[in-house]
C-alpha positions in Angstrom: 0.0 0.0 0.0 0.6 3.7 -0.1 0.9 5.9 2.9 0.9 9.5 3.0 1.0 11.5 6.0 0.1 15.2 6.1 1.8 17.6 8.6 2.0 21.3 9.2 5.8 21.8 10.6 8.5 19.7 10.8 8.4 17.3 13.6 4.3 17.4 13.5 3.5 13.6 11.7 6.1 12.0 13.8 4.5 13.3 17.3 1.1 11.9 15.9 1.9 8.8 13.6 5.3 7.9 13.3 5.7 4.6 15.1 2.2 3.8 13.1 4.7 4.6 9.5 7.7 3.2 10.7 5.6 0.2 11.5 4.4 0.3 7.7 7.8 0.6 6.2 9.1 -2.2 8.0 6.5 -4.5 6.4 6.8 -3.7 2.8 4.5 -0.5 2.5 5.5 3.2 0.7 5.5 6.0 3.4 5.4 9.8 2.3 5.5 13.2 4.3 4.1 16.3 3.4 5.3 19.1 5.4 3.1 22.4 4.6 5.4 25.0 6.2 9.4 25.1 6.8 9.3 25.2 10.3 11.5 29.2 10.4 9.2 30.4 13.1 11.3 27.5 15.1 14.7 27.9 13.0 16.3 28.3 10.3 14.9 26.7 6.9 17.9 25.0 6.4 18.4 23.1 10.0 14.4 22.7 10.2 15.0 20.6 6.1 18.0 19.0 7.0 16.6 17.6 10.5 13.5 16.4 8.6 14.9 14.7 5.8 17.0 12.7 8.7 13.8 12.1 10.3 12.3 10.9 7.4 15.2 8.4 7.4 14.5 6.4 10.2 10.6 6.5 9.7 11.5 4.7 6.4 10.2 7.1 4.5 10.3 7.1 0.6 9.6 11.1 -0.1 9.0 14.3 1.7 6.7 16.9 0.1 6.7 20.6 1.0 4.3 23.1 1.0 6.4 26.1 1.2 4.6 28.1 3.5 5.2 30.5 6.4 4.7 29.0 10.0 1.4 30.2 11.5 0.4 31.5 8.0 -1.3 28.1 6.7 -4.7 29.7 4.4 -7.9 27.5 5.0 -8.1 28.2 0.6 -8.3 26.8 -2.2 -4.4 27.2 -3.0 -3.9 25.1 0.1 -6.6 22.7 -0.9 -5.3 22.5 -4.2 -1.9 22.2 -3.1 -2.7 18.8 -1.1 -5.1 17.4 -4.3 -2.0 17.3 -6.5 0.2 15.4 -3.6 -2.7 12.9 -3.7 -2.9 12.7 -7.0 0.6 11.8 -7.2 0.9 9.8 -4.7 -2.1 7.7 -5.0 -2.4 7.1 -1.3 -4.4 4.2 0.0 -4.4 5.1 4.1 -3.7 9.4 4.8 -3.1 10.7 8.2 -3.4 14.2 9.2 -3.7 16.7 12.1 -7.2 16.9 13.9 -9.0 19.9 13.4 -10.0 20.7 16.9 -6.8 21.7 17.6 -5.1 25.6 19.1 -3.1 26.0 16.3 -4.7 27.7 13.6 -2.1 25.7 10.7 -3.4 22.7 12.3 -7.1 23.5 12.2 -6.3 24.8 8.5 -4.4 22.0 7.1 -7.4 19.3 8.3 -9.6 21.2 7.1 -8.6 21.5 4.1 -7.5 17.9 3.9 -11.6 17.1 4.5 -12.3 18.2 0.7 -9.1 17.4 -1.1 -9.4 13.8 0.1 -13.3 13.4 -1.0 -12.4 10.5 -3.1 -9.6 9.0 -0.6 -11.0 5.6 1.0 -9.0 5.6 4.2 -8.6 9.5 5.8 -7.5 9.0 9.9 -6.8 12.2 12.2 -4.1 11.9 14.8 -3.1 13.6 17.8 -0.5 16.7 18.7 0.1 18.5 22.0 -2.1 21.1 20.9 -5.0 18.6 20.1 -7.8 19.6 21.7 -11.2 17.0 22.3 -9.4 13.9 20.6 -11.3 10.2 21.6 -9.4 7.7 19.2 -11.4 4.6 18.2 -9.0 2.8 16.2 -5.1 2.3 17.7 -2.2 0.5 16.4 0.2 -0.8 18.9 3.9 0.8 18.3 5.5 -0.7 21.4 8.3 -2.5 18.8 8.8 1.2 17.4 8.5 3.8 20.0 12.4 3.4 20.3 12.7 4.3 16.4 9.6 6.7 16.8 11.5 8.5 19.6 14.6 8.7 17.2 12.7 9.8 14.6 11.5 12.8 16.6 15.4 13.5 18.1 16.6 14.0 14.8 14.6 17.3 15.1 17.4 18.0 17.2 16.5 21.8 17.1 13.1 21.0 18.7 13.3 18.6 21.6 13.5 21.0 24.3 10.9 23.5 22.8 7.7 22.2 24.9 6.8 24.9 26.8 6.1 22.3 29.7 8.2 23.1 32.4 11.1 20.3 32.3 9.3 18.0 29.8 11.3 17.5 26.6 9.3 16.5 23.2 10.1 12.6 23.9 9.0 13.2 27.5 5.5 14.2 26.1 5.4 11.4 23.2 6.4 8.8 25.8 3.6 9.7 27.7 1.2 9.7 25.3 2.3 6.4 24.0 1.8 4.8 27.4 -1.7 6.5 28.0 -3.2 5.4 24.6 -1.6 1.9 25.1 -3.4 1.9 28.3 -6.7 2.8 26.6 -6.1 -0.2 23.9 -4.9 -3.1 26.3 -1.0 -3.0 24.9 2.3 -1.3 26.6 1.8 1.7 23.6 0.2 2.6 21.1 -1.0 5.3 19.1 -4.5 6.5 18.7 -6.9 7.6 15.4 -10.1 8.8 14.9 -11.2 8.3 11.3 -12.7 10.3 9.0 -13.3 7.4 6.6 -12.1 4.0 7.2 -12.9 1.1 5.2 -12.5 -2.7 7.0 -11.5 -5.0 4.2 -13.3 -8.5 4.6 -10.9 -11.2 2.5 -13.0 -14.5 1.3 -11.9 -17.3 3.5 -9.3 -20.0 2.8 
């Protein structure tokens, strides 16, 4: 299958799915990112590209996509809209995973919304969870315990961004750990990550 995942700023899709794509990778599947902005309202364009293409690395991802825009500038338009159509169209995805649009940051809200129309036609379309998610009650999980190590890896190579939680002492994998613990809780296994679906099609093979 195809995977795409859909992410405002650099770091974003690993926070919410990337033990779920490295998990996909390692079985055979095609992962792609889109990052919509360049991540300069965090550092430089340069250090937020190189740190994501290394990220991109260990998620086992084939290609990263980028939007171009300015951090906290995402439009809810149809540039934007259009601008996420043509990565569908040529990537052909068959599962895409993007931000939740009950969320405090406006590029977040933006970029699911508009990810609502351009995937219309798209069969499987699941939200996932930041820090800044607000209202979020996953019904479908996938347990990452084998690849929280590589998930947590994947989000140190953002090297420029651990420490930037705004949590008192709490680093980024502090906050991901947790999270991976809580939702595993929630589904039964050590962790996990958690969905809620847009669309979601359950694929019944005839028996052999």
């Amino acid at each position: 299958m195809r995977i795409l995942a859909l992410g405002c700023h650099p770091d974003d899709i690993e926070f919410g799915c990337g033990g779920t794509l490295i998990k996909y990778a390692r079985t055979g599947h095609e992962v792609c990112l889109m990052v919509l902005t360049e991540g300069r309202a965090g550092g430089d364009r340069e250090t937020r590209h190189s740190e994501q293409e290394a990220s991109a690395e260990i998620l086992g991802c084939k290609r990263v996509f980028w939007g171009g825009y300015r951090d906290t500038e995402l439009p809810l338009n149809r540039d934007l809209i259009h601008k996420v159509e043509k990565t569908i169209v040529e990537v052909d995805p068959d599962f895409i995973f993007v931000h939740y649009f009950d969320d405090t940051h406006q590029d977040h809200r933006n970029l699911a919304n508009s990810t609502i129309t351009a995937t219309r036609y798209t069969r499987n379309v699941l939200f996932y969870e930041g820090p800044t998610t607000n209202n979020f009650t996953p019904t479908v999980f996938v347990d990452i315990t084998e690849e929280e190590e590589n998930k947590i890896a994947a989000l140190e190579a953002h090297a420029s961004q651990v420490e930037k939680t705004n949590i008192g002492d709490l680093s980024i994998v502090d906050v991901v750990h947790a999270a991976s613990l809580f939702r595993g809780t929630q589904a039964r296994v050590k962790s996990a990550e958690g969905f809620m679906p847009l669309r979601l099609f359950i694929n019944i093979a005839p028996g052999e």
